[in-house]
N, C-alpha and C positions, 0 to 999 in steps of 0.2 A: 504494500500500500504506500502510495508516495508521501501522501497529509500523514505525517507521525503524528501521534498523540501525545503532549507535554502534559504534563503536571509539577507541581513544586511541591514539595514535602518537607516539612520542619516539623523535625524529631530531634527526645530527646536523648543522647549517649553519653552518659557520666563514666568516671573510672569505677565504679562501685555500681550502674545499673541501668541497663540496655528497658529504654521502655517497650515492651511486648505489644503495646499497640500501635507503635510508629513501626517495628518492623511488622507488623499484619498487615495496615495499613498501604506500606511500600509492597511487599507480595499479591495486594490485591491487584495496584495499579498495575505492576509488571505483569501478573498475569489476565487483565484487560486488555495489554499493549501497549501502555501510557510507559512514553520514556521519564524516567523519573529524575527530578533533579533532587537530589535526596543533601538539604539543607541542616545539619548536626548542631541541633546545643548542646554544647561540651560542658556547661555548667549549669549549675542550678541561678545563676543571676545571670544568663543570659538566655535562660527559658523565661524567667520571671521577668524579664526587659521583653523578649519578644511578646507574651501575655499579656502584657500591659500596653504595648503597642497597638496591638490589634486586638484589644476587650475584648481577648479570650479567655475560659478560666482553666484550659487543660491544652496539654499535645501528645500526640500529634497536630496538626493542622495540612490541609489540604486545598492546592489552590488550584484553578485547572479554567485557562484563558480566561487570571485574573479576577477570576469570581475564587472567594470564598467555599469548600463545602465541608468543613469540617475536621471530627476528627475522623479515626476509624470505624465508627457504627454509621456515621453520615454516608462517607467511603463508598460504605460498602450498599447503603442504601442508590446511592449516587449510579452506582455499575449497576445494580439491578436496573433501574430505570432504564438506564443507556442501551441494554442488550434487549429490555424489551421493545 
């Protein structure tokens, strides 16, 4: 297919704890097709800066041409629709 599918993905990976639902998250997209730009908070205050930026209260976070769709329950709501 030539039109690739982007998405952005900011998740969070500490040295002490890989969030299970930004990688779910990234596994969905990838296996939708969506090339993923998989964006890492390496720290707890630059999750908490990205959160506050974008008046969100959790991450993952998924953005996909610039819209907003969440985290990974949204995600994955977000690919059912699409496939239907």
């Amino acid at each position: 297919m030539s039109d690739s599918k982007k998405a952005i993905l900011y998740r969070m990976v500490l040295p002490d704890h890989i969030c299970p639902f930004g990688v779910r998250a990234k596994q969905m997209l990838q296996g939708a097709g969506y090339d993923v730009d998989d964006k890492i908070l390496q720290t707890r205050e630059e999750t908490d800066a990205f959160k506050a930026e974008h008046r969100v209260d959790t991450t993952p976070q998924v953005f996909i041409d610039g819209t907003r769709i969440g985290g990974s329950d949204e995600t994955e709501q977000f690919l059912a629709k699409a496939k239907a």
